[in-house]
C-alpha positions in Angstrom: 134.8 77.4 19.7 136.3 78.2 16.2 134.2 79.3 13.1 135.8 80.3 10.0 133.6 81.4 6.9 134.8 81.7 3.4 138.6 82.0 4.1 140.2 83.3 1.0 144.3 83.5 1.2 146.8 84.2 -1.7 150.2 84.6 -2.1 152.0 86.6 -5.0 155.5 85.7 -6.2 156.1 88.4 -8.7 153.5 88.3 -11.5 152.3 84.4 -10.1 149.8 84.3 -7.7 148.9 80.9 -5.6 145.5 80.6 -3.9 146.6 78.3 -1.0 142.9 78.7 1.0 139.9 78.9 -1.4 136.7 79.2 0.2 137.4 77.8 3.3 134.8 77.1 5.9 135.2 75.1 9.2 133.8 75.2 12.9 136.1 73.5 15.5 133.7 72.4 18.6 135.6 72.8 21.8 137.9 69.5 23.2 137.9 68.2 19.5 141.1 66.3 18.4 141.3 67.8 14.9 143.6 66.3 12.2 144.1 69.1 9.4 145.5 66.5 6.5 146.6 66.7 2.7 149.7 66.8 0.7 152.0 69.8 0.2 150.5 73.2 -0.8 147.4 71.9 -0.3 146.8 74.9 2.7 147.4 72.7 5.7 149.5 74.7 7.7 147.7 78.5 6.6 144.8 77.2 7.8 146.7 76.5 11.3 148.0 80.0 11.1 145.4 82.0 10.5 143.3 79.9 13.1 146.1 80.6 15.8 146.5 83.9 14.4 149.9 84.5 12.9 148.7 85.2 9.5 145.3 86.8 8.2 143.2 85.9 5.4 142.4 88.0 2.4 138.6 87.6 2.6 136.4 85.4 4.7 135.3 85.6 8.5 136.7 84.2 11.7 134.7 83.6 14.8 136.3 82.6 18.2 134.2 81.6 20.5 132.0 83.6 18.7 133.0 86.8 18.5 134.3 88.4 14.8 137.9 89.0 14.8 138.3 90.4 11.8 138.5 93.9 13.0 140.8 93.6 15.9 144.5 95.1 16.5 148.1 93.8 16.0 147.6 94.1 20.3 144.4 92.1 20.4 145.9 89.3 18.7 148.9 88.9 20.9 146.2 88.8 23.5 144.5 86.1 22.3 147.4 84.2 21.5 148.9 84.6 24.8 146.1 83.6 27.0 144.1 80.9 24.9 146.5 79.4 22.1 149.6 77.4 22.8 151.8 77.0 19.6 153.6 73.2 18.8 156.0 74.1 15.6 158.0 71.3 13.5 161.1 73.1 13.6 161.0 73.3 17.3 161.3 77.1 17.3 163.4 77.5 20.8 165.3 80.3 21.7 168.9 79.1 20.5 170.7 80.3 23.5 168.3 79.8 26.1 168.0 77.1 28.3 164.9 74.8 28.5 163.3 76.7 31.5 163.7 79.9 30.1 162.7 78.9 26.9 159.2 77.2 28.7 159.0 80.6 30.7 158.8 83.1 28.1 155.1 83.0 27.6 154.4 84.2 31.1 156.9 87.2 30.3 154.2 88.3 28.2 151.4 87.3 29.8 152.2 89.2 33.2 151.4 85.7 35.1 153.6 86.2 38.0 151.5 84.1 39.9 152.7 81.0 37.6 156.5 81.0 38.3 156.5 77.4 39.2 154.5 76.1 36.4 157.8 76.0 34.1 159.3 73.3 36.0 155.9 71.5 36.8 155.6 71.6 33.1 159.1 70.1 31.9 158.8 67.3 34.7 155.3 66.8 33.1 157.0 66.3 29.6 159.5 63.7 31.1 162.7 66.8 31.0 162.8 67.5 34.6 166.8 66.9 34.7 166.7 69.2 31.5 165.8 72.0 33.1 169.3 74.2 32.0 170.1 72.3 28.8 170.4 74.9 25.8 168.2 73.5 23.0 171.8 72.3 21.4 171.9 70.1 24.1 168.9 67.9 23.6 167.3 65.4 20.9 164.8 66.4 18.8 162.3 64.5 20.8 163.4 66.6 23.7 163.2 69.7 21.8 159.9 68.9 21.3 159.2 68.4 24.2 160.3 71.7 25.7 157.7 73.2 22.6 155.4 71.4 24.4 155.9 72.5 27.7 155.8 76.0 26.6 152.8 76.0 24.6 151.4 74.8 28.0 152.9 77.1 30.4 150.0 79.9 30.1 147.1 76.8 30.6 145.3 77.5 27.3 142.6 76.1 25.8 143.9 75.2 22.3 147.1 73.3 21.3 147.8 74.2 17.8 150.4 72.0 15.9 152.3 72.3 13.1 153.9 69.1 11.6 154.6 68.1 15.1 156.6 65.3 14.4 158.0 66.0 11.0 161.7 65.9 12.5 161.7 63.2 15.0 162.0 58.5 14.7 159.6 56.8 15.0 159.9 56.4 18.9 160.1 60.5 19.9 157.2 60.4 17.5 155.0 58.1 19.8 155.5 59.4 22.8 155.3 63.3 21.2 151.6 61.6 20.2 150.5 60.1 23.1 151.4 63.6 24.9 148.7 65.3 22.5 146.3 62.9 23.0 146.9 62.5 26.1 146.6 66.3 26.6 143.2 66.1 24.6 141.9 64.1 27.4 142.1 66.6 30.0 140.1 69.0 28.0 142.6 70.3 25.6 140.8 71.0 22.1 144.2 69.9 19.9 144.3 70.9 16.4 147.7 69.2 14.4 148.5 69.7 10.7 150.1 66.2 9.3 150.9 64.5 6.2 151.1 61.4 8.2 148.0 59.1 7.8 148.9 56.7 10.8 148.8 60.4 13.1 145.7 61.4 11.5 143.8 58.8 12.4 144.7 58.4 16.2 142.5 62.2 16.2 138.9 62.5 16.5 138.0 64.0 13.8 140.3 64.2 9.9 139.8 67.7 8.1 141.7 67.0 4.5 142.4 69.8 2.0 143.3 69.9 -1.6 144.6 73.1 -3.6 142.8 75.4 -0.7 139.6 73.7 -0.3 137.7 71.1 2.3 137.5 67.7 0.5 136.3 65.6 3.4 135.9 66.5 7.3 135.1 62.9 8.7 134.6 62.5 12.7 134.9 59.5 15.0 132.0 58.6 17.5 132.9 60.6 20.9 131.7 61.8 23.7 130.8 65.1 24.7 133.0 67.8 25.2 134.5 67.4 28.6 134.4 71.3 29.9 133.9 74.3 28.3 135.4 77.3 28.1 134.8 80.4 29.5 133.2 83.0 27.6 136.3 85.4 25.2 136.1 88.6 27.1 134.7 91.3 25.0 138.0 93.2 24.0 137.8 96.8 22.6 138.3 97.4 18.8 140.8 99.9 19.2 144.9 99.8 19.1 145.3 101.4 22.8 143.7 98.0 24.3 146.4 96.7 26.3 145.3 93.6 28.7 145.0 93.4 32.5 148.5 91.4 33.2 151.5 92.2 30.4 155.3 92.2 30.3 157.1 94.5 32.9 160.0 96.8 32.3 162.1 94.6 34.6 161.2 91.7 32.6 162.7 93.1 29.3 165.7 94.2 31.2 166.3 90.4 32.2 165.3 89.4 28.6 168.1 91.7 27.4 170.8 90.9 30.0 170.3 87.5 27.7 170.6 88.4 24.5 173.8 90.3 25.7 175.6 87.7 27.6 174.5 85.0 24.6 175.5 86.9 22.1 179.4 88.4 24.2 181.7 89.1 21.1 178.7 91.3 19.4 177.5 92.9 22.4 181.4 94.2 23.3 181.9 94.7 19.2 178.8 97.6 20.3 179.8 98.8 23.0 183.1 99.3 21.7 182.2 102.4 19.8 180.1 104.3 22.6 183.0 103.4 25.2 185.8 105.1 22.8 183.4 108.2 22.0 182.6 108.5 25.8 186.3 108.4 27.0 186.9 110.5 24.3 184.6 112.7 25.6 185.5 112.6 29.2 189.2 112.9 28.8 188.4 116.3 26.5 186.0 117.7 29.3 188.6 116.6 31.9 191.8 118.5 30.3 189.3 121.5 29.6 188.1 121.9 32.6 191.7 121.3 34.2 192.7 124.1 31.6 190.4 126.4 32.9 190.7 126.1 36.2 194.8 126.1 35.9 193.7 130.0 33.5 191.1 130.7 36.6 194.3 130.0 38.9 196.8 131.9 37.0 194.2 135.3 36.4 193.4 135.2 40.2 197.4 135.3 40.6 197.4 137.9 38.8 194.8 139.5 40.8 191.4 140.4 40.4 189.4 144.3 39.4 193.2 145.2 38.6 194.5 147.3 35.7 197.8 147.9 34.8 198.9 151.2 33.6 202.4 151.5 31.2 204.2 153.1 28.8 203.6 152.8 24.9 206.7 153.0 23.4 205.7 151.6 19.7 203.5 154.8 19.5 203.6 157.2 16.7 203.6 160.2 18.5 207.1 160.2 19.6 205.8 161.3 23.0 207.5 159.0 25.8 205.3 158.6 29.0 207.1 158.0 32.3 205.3 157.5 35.8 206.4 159.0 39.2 205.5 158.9 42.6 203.5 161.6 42.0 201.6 159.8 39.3 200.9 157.0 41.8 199.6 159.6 44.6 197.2 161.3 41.2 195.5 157.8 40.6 194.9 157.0 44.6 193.1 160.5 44.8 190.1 158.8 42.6 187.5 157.0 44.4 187.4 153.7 43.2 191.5 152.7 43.2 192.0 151.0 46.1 195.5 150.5 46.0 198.8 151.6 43.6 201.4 149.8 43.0 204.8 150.7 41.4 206.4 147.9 39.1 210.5 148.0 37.7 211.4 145.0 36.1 214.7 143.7 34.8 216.7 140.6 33.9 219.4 139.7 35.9 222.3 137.2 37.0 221.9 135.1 41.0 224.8 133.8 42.2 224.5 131.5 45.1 228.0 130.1 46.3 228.8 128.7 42.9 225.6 128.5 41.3 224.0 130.9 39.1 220.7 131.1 37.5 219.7 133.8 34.6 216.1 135.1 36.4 214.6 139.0 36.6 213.7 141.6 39.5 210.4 142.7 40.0 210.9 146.0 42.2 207.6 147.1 43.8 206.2 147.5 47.1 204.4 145.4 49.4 201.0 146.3 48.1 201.8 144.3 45.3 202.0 140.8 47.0 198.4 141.4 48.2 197.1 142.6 45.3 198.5 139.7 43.1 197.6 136.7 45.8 201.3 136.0 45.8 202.1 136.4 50.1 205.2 135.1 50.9 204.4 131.3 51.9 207.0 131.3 54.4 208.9 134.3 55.5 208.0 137.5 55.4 207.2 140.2 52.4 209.3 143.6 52.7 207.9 146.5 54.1 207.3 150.4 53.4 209.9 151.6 55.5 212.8 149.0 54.1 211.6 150.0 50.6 212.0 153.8 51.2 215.4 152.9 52.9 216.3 151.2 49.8 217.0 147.6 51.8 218.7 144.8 50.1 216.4 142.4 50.7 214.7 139.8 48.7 211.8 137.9 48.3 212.3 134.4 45.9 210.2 132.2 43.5 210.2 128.3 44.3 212.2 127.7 41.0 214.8 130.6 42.4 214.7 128.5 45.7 214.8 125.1 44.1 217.8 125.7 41.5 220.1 127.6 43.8 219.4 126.3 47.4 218.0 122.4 46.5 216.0 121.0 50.0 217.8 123.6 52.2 215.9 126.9 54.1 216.7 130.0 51.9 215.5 132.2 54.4 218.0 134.3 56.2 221.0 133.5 53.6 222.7 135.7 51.3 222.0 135.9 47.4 224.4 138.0 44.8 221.8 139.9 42.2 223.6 141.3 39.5 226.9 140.7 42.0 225.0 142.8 45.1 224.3 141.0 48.3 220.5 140.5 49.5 219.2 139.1 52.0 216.9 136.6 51.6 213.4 136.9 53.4 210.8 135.2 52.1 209.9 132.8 49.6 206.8 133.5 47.0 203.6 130.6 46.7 204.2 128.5 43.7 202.6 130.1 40.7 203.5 127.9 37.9 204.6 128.3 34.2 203.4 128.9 31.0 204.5 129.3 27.2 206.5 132.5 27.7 207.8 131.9 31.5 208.4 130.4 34.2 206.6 132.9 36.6 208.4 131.1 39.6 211.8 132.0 38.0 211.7 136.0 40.1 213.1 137.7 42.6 211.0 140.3 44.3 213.0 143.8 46.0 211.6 147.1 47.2 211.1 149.0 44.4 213.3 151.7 45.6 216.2 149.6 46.0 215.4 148.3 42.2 215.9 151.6 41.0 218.7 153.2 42.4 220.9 150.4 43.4 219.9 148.1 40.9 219.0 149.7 37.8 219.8 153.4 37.6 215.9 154.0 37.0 214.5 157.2 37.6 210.8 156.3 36.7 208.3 153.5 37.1 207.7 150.6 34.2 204.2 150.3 35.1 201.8 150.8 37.6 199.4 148.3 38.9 195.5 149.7 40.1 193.5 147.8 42.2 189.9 149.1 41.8 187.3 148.5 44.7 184.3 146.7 42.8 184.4 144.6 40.2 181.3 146.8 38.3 183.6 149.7 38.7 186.8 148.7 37.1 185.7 150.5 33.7 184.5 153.7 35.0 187.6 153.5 36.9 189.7 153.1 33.6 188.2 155.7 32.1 188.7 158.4 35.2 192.6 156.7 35.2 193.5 157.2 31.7 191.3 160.9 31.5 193.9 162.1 34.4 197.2 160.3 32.8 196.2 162.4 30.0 195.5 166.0 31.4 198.6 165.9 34.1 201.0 164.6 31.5 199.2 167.5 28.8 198.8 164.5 26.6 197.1 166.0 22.8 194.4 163.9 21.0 197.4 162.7 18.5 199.7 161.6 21.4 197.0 159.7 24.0 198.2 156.7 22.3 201.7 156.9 24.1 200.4 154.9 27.7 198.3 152.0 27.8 195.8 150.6 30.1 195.2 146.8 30.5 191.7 145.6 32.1 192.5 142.4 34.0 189.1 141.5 34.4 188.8 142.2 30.4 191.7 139.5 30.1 190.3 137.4 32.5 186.7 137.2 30.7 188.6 137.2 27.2 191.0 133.8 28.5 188.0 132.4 30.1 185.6 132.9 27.0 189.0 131.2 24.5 189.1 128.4 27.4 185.4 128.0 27.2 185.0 128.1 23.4 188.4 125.4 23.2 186.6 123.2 25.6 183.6 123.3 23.5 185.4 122.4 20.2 187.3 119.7 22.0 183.9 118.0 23.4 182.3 118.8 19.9 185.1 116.7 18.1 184.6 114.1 20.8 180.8 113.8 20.6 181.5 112.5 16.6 183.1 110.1 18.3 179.6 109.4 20.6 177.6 109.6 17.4 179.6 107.1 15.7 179.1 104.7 18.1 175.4 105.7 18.0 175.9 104.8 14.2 177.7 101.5 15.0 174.7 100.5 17.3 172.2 100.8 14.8 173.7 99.0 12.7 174.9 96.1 14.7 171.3 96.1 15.8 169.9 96.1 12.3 171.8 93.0 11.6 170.8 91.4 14.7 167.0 91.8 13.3 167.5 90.1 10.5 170.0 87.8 12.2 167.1 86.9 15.1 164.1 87.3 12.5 163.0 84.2 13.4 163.0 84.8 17.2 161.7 87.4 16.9 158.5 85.5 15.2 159.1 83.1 18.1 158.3 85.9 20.5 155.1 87.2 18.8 153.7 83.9 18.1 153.7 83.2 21.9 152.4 86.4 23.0 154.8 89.6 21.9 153.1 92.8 21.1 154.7 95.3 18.6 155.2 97.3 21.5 156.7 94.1 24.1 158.9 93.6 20.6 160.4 96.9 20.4 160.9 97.7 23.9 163.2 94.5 23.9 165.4 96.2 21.4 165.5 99.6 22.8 166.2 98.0 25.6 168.9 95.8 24.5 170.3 98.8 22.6 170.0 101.8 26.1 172.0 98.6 28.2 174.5 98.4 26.2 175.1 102.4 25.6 174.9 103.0 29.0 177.5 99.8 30.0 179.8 100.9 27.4 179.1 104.6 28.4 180.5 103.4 32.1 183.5 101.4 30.6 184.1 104.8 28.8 183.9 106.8 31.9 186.6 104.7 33.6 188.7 104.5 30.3 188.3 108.4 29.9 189.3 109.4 33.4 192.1 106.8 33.1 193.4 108.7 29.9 193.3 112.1 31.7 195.2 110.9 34.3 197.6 109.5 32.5 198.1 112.5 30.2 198.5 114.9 33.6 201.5 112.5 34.8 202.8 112.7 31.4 202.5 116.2 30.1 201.9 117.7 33.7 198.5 119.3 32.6 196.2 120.1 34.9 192.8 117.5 35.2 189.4 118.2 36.3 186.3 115.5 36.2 183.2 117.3 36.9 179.9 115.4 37.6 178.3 116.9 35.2 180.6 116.0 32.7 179.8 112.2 34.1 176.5 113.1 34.1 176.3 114.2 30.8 178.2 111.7 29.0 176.1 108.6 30.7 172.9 110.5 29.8 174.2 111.0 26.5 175.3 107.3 25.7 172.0 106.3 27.0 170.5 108.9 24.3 172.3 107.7 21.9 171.5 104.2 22.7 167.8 105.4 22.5 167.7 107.3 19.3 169.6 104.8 17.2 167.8 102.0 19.0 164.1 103.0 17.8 164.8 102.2 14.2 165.9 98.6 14.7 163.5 98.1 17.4 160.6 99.1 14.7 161.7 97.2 11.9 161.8 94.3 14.6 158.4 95.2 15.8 156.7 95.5 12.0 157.9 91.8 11.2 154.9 89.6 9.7 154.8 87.0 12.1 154.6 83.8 10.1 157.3 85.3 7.6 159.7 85.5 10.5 158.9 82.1 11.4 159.8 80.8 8.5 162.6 83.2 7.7 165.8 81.2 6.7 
């Protein structure tokens, strides 16, 4: 069943090099009870691991069931020790948070065998632990412990038991019954093969293989039987690194694996996830109060009306030349045929009184137009119309904070206010258009523009004028036709064009917008450091928890763990807790934009996308910084983790 031919192995220690196999040759027929004896270093326990494939020799040939595995893959050897080799370790080698169950089901992770999810518990109740089924390995003897080895060298049905020092840490009584489960197991077919010092073990096996400094000095056998069944033939497995075997560990499977590892392991995992949760709240919050900012700009240029310009006096000009606009300048513009509509703007800062309140505030004389061409309607009320603008009517339409300061919860419609100590009448109050750095653009009273100027202000002229234009792709040409008129009817020179100017609102707009944009940016820049230090604090929680789990990982491959079945545990470990810790920092995130719009009053949007992108991009993270842990895992020697202190 096994054949090895001329096994040469040497290990270097600096400039010292020990031969601990020397020319080793040995066939293993199939149901022996083999004893591998001698004393310490004489190569005992390499031989075991190069015949259950955990280590490799230097030189030399190795035959199972004879076919040369010299040649095959890191993949091909999980294989075979998966489906034919159970593994029986002196130091127990259990998961140390596990329980006994899962620790006797882990084989079968690897092995794909779905269709043995009883055999665990058949297995521990066969071993005399069927009440121990979800005791952690702390919570049993040594015998026990042993036991549970047992069971899961067992759990995939193979056809050799390899054992290493099997007793070495147990009394004399776990010792006999850990014995008689061997022999007993060699009985029903099993071919057993047991490194001890221990003569008194030795000799209960069939056959005594004893080795001295690396060599064979005596392989004696007892008079037995035939071998009791044979084996099926080793399928012929491909010589090539792609080979992956029929039944193997599912995604799902490392996902429960992982879930684990997490839980067993609580004050590390949340130590992890601590980093991605604070860079993805960061990041939430920031896209949050951008977007919120935007959309509070968005609201405020649409107030201000869209494909508008505005058309006014420069009076810092050089020229000397003073600009004013007329009626007549208003019925110019409308004669071109993109303006849609004109309207006339006086402005002016002036004193309400209301019964024995006052509040500083300023006019804005116009005419209806302008309400519709601004999105400010009256919300309730009315807006003032041409004819009581031509008639120079005193009345008024209010802002909310107008409303609020000087009539508190009561109607202002149809009351009396004093402006500048002249009596309007109130008709309307404005929609709520908020504040900024520079105002508060709710503080206004609007009046027919008429009315602003000769009763009000002494004005003979217009402040500004405000254009609406037709389409928004003909708001430039438009500009240009404006200011080519405001120049030739007011005989404006090259030197003195300078003395109106023309603002683009839709050049505004896209200017805010492109500020807002670019702030939003730098905000969610500054938080996704935040997301990469996490990343950062990942990997290298991770890369501690290799070397901290070395040995479990050795556990893993020894029973059946490819590279691959190795590193996607690790990734995986690492994408579950990004992506938990990328939820906790959705939830914190949102929380802190919340909390800053009560506080500071801002203005908070939380876009999917920005959900989206910040899960995706924990899991990313999570991903990326997982891979190099998960590799150095996954390029372990397997008997140097097992023995890795």
């Amino acid at each position: 069943m096994l054949e090895v031919k001329n096994l040469v192995k040497t290990y270097s220690s600096g400039d010292v090099a020990f031969r601990a196999l020397d020319d080793v040759s040995l066939k293993i027929e199939e149901g022996e009870f083999v004893a591998i004896m001698g004393p310490s270093g004489s190569g005992k326990s390499t031989l075991l691991h190069i015949l259950g494939f955990l280590d490799s020799p230097d030189s030399g040939a190795y035959l199972f069931n004879g076919q040369d595995t010299s040649k095959f893959s890191d993949t091909q050897y999980a294989a075979l020790r998966k489906n034919y080799i159970g593994f029986v370790f002196q130091q127990f080698h259990l998961l140390p948070r596990t329980t006994s169950i899962n620790n006797v089901s882990l084989p079968l992770i690897y092995s794909g065998r779905k269709d043995l999810k009883d055999r665990p518990a058949k297995m521990l109740t066969d071993v005399g632990l069927g009440t121990k089924f979800y005791n952690m390995p702390n919570e049993l003897s040594g015998g026990e412990r042993q036991r549970v080895a047992i069971a899961r060298s067992l759990v995939n049905d193979p056809e050799v038991i390899m054992a290493d020092e099997p007793t070495g840490n147990l009394d004399s009584k776990s010792e006999t019954e850990i014995m008689n489960i061997l022999l007993d197991l060699n009985k029903k077919g099993k071919t057993v093969i047991m490194v001890t010092h221990e003569e008194s073990l030795g000799l209960q096996a069939k056959r005594v293989v004893r080795l001295k400094d690396g060599k064979i000095i005596s392989d004696t056998r007892k008079a037995t039987t035939s071998p009791i069944k044979k084996s099926p033939p080793l399928p012929s497995l491909p010589l090539n690194d792609n080979h992956d075997v029929p039944q193997t560990a599912q995604f799902i499977d490392y996902i429960r694996q992982s879930f684990q590892m997490i839980f067993s392991n609580k004050v590390r995992s949340f130590l992890s996830m601590l980093g991605i949760m604070i860079g993805v709240a960061t990041v939430v919050a920031m896209l949050a109060l951008g977007a919120g900012a935007k959309k509070s700009i968005s609201d405020s240029l649409n107030q201000m009306g869209t494909n508008m310009l505005s058309i006014q006096p420069d009076h810092r000009n050089e020229s000397g030349v003073q600009v004013t606009f007329t009626l007549k300048d208003m019925t110019d513009i409308l004669t071109i045929p993109y303006v849609k509509r004109v309207a006339p703007l006086v402005n002016g800062s002036v004193m309400l009184i209301v019964g024995n309140k006052n509040l500083s505030s300023r006019v804005q004389g116009t005419t209806p137009d302008e309400a519709g061409m601004r999105n400010s309607m009256p919300t309730y009320g009315r807006m003032f119309t041409i004819e009581e603008s031509q008639s120079r009517s005193k009345v008024a339409v209010i802002g909310s904070t107008v409303a609020s300061e000087l009539f508190g919860s009561e109607d202002p419609v149809g009351k009396s206010i004093k402006i500048n100590r002249i009596n309007f009448l109130i008709i309307g109050v404005l929609p709520v258009l908020g504040g900024n750095s520079f105002q508060d653009r709710d503080n206004v009273v609007m009046i027919p523009v008429n009315t602003a100027m000769y009763r009000l202000f002494g004005k003979t002229s217009y402040d500004s004028l405000d254009i609406e234009i037709s389409q928004t792709d003909q708001v430039s040409e438009a500009q240009d036709q404006v200011s080519q008129m405001i120049i030739k009817k007011h005989g404006l020179t090259p030197e003195q064009e300078n003395a109106f100017r023309i603002m683009n609102m839709a050049e505004l707009q896209d200017t805010v917008k492109k500020t807002a944009n670019s702030l939003t940016f730098l905000l969610s820049f500054i938080a996704s450091l935040s997301l990469l230090v996490g990343g950062i604090g990942i990997m290298n929680i991770m890369l501690v928890s290799v070397t901290e789990r070395t040995r479990e990982i050795g556990i893993r491959k020894a029973i059946g763990a490819r590279k691959r079945d190795v590193m996607m545990q690790f990734i995986t470990e690492a994408i579950i807790m990004t992506f938990s810790g990328g939820l906790m920092g959705i939830i914190f995130g949102v929380s802190i934009a919340f909390i800053l719009s009560k506080l500071a009053n801002w203005v908070i949007v939380v876009t999917p996308s920005a959900v989206f992108l910040s899960t995706a991009f924990s899991v990313s993270i999570g991903l990326i910084f997982g891979i190099l842990p998960a590799k150095k895992a996954a390029n372990l020697n397997t008997i140097d983790a097992l023995r890795y202190e």
